[in-house]
C-alpha positions in Angstrom: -16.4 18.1 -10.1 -16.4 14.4 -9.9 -14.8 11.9 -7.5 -14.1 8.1 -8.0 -15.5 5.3 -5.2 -11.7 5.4 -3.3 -13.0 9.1 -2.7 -16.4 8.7 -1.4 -16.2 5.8 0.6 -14.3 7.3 2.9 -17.8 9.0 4.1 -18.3 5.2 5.8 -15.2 5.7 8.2 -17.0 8.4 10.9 -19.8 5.7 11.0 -17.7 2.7 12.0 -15.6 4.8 14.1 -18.6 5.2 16.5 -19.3 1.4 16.2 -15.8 0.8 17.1 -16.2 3.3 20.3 -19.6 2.1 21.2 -18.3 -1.6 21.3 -15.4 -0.8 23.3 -17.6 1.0 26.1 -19.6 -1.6 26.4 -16.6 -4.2 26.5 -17.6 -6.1 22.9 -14.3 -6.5 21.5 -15.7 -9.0 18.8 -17.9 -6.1 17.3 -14.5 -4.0 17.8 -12.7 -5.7 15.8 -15.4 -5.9 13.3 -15.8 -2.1 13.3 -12.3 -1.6 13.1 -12.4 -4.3 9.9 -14.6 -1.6 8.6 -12.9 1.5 9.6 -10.3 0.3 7.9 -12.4 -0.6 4.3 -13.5 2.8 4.6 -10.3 4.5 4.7 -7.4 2.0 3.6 -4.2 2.0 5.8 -4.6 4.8 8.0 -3.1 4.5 10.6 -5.1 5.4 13.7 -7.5 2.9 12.2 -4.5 0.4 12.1 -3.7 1.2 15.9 -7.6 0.7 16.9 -7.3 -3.1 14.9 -4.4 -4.1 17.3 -6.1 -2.5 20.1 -9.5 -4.4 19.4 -7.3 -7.8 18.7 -5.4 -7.4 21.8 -8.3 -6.5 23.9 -10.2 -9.8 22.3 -7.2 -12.1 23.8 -5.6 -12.3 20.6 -2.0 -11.2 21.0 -0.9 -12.9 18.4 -3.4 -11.2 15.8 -2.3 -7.4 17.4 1.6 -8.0 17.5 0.7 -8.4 13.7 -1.1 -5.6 12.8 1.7 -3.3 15.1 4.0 -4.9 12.8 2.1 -3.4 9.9 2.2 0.0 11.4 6.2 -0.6 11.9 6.7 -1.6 8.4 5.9 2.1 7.3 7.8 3.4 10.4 4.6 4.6 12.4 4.6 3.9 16.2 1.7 4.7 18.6 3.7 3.5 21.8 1.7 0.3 22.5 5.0 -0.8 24.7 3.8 1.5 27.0 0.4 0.6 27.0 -1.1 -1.8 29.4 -3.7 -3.3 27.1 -0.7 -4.4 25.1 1.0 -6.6 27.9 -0.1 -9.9 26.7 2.1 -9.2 23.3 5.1 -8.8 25.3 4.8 -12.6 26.1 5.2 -13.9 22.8 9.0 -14.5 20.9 8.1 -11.6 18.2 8.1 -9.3 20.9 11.7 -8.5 21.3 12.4 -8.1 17.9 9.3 -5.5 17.4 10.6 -3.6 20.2 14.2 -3.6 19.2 12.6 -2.1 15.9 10.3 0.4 17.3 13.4 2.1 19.4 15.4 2.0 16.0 12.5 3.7 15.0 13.1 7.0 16.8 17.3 7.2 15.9 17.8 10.7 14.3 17.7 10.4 10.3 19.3 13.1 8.0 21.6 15.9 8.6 19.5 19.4 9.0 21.4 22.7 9.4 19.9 25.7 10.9 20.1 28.7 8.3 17.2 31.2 10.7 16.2 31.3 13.8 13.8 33.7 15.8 13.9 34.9 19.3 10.4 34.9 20.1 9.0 31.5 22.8 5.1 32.1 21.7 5.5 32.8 18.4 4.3 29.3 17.2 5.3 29.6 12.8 3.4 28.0 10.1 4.0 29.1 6.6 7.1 30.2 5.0 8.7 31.5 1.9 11.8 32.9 0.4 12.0 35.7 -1.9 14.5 36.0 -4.9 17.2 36.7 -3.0 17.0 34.0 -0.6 15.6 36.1 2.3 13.4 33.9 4.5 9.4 35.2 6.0 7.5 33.5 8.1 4.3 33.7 9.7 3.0 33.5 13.0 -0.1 31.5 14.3 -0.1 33.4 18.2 0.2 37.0 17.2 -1.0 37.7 13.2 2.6 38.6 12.5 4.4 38.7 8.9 8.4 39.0 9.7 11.2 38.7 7.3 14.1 36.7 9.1 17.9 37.2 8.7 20.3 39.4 11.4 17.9 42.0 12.3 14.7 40.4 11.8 11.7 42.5 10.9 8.2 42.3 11.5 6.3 43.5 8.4 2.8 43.3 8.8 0.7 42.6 12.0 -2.7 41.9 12.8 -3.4 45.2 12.8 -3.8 45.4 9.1 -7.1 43.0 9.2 -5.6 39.6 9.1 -5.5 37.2 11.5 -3.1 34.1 12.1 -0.7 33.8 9.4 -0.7 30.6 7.4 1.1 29.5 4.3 2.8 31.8 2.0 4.0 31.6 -1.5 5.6 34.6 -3.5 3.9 35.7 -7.3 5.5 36.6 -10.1 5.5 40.3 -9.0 7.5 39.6 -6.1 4.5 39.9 -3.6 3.9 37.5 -0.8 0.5 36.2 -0.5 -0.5 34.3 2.7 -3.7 32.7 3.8 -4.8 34.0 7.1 -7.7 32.5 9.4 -8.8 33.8 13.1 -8.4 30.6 15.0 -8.7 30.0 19.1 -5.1 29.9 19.0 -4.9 33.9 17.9 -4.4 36.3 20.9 -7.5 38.5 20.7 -9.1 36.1 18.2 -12.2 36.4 20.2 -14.4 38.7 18.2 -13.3 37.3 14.4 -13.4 33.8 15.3 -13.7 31.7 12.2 -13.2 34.3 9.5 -10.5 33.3 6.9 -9.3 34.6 3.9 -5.9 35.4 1.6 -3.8 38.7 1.8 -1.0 40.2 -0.8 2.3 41.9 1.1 3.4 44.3 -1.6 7.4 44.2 -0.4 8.2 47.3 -1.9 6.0 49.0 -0.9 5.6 47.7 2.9 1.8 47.9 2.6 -1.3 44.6 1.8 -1.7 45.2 -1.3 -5.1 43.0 -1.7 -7.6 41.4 1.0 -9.9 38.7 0.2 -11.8 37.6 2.9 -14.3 34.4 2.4 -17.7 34.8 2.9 -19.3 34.6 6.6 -20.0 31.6 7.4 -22.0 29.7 10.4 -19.0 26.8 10.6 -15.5 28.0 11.0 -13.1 28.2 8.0 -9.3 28.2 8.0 -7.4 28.5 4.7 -4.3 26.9 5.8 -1.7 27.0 3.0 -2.2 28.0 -1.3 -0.2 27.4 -4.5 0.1 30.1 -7.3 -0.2 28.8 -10.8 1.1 30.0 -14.1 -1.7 32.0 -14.9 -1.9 33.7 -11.2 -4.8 31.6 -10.4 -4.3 30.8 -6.6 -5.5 27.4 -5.1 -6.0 27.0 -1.5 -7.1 24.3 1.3 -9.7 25.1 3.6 -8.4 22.5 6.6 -11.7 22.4 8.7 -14.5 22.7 5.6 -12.6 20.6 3.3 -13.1 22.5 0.1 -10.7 23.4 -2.2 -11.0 27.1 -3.2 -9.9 28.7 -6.7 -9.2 32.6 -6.2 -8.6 34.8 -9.0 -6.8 37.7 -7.6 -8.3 39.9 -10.8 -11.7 39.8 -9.7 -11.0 38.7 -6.2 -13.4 35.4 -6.6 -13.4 32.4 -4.8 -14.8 29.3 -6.8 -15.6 25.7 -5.5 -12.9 23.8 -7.3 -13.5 21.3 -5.0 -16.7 20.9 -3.0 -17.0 19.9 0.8 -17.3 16.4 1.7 -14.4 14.7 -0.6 -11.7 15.7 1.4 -11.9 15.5 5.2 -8.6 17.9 6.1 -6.9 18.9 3.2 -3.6 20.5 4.2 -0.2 20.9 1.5 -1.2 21.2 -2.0 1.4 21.3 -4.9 1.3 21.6 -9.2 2.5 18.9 -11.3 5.4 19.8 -13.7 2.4 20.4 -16.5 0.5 22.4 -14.4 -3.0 20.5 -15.2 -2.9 19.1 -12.5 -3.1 19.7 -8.0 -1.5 17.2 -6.0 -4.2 17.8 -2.8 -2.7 16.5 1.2 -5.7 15.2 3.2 -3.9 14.6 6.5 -6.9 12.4 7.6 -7.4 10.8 3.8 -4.1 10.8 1.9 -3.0 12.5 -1.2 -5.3 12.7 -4.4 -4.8 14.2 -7.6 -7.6 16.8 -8.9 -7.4 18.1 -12.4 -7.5 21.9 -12.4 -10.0 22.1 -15.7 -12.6 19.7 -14.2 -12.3 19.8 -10.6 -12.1 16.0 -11.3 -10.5 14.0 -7.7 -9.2 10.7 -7.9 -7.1 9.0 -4.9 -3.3 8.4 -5.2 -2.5 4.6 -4.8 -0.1 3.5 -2.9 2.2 0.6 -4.0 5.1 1.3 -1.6 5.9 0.4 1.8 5.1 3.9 2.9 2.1 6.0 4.3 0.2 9.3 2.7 -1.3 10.0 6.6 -0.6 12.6 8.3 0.8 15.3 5.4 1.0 19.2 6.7 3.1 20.6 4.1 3.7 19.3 0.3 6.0 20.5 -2.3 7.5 18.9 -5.6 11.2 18.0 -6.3 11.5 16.5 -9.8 9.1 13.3 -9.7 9.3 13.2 -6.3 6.4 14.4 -3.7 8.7 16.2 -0.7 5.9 15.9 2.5 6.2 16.8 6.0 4.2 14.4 7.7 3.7 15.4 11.9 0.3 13.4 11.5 1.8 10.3 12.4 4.9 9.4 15.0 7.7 10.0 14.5 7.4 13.2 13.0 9.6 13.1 9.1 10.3 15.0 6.1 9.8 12.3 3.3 10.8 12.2 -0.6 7.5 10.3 -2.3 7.7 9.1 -6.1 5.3 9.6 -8.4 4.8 6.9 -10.7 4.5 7.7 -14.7 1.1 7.6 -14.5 1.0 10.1 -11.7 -1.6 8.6 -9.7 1.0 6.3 -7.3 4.0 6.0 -5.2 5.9 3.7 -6.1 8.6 4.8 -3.4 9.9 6.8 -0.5 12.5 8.0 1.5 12.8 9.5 4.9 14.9 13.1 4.4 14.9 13.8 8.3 13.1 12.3 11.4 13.8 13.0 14.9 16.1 15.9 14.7 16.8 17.6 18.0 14.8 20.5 16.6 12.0 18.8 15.7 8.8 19.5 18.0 5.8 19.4 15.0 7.5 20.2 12.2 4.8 22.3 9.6 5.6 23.6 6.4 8.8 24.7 4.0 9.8 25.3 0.6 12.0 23.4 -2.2 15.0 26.0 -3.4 17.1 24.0 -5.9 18.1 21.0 -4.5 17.2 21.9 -1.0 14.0 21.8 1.2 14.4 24.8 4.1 11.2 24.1 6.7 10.0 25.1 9.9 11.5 22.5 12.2 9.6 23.5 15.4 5.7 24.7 15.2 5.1 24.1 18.8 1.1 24.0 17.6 1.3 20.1 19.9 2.4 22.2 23.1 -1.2 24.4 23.4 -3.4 23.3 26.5 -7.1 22.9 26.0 -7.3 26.5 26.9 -5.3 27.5 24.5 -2.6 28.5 26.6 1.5 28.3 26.0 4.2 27.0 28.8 6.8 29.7 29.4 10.0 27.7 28.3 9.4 27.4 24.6 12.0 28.0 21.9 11.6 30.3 18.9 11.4 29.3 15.6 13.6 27.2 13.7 14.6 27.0 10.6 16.7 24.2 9.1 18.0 23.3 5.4 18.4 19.6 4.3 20.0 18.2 1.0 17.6 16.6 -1.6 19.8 14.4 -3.1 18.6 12.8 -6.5 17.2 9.3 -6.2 19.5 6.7 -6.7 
């Protein structure tokens, strides 16, 4: 596996990060802004870095400078709420101001029609992945209690923790008609206590009713959370390891996991997705962007963006003709976006916004493209745990809503 110098430099970004905190401890916005400057070499219009610019710049009695970069933020609709932040009350003095704000509350109107096809009666259940069989039956997972269910009137729960997996993860169906899932013991498991950190991918046989397969990772001293897979062709299975950062290649024949990709390129990797030739893995870092790694050599190169769009902050990502269809709850508002690939398959040359701020929207995660439709899991609830890991009572169930994908004009 190789990786180009967009990959590796992003290595530089923890290191100015801690500059950047350091300074603004001991009240040395000058050598903020500078290790913002390089925060933002090391990993090219992300957005937190962005925010931490305008912060330093506003903080360094230059309002002028932070309206600015806040204005850069806006132009790819990402809003961190500096109106409400006291450090930002200089900006509000200049004549931009009112027009930035008038733009960041247009920001937050609802975007896209969404109808709710599924819904689940259960407050804690907190979903993740999700699939759809060939009949159009709907499964999803859940993250609180280990649980496989298959939604529709009289919803069923198929498999439980019971059967020695853990939280359930993303889901895609093989050939065969069985539902594999990638399952990881995390804090936010009831009873996680005593498997915490193990991770690994399961087979629901749905004829039979039974897991069919179990492959569980290797122990490990660092926790590992395989947090959503793609199937190929050839039944190879690809999946993201969210806290390690590798990218795993599983045989279910042998039950092997290989290295495709090694730690330290990726920093989250999240949604992953084929191209149409299948030579190809389209890879979501929510903390690095999307990259393109070709299956045969494990080879990663960095997808350039040359739209007015942002590849932050991508949980779950699928294809639709040339088009990249993301869930992005990394960055605020929360969206479903439409992302084109370029013909040389390494940019975006444009976007779209599908849905944003949807009255069931509270951390939208992951879905699946069915035709000319993207069906998604509208309300995760993974924002609403406490640092104890804890759940407030009122909570809705899952929800499931459809939106159109209609062709790029």
């Amino acid at each position: 596996m190789t990786a180009g110098p967009a990959v590796l430099r992003a290595d530089d970004y923890g290191a100015a990060r801690r500059d950047l905190v350091a300074a603004y401890q001991a009240s040395d916005f000058a050598a903020m802004r500078v290790a913002a400057g390089k925060a933002l070499v090391a990993r090219p219009g992300y957005p937190g870095a962005l925010f931490n610019l305008a912060l330093a710049q506003a903080l360094d009695d230059d309002p002028s400078a932070a309206l600015e970069t806040l204005q850069d933020l806006l132009s790819v609709g990402i809003d961190f709420g500096a109106a409400d932040a006291e450090e930002f009350t200089a900006l509000k003095d200049l004549l931009e101001w009112a027009a930035y704000a008038d733009a960041v509350e247009q920001l937050y109107e609802p975007v896209g029609f969404a109808e709710v096809v599924a819904t689940l009666n259960t407050h804690d259940f907190i979903p993740e992945g999700i699939a759809a069989d060939a009949a159009g039956q709907i499964y999803v997972g859940s993250i609180r209690h280990g649980q496989l269910v298959r939604l529709g009137e009289h919803p069923k729960t198929l498999s439980t923790s019971e059967n020695g997996h853990w939280s359930v993860f993303g889901m895609r169906f093989d050939g065969d008609g069985g539902l594999w899932f990638a399952s990881a013991a995390v804090p936010q498991l009831v009873d996680a206590e005593k498997v915490e950190g193990r991770s690994g991918l399961f087979r629901y046989d749905v004829a039979k009713g039974t897991i069919s397969h179990r492959a569980v990772l290797p122990g490990s001293d660092e926790a590992q959370v395989l947090g959503d897979l793609v199937i190929a062709a050839n039944g190879l299975i690809y999946a993201t390891d969210s806290l390690t950062g590798v990218l795993y290649r599983f045989d279910p024949g042998d039950a092997s996991f290989e290295h495709l990709v090694d730690r330290g390129v990726f920093g989250s990797p999240q949604g992953l997705v084929l191209d149409t030739t299948g030579q190809y893995l389209y890879v979501a870092d929510y903390i690095g962007g999307l990259y393109r790694v070709t299956l045969a050599q494990g080879d990663v190169h960095k997808v350039r963006i040359q739209a007015n769009v942002t590849d932050y902050g991508i949980d779950g990502l699928y294809r639709y003709g040339s088009e990249l269809v993301a869930i992005q709850n990394g960055i605020q508002p929360n969206r479903v976006v439409a992302l084109t690939l370029g013909e040389d398959g390494l940019s975006i040359t444009a976007g779209r916004t599908i849905a944003a701020n949807l009255p069931e929207f509270d951390e939208p995660t992951l879905g699946f493209v069915s035709g000319d439709d993207f069906y998604f899991v509208a309300n995760s609830h993974w924002n609403r745990f406490d640092a104890d890991n804890k759940l407030p009572e009122e909570l809705e169930g899952p929800i499931i809503l459809r939106v159109s994908l209609p062709p790029v004009q």
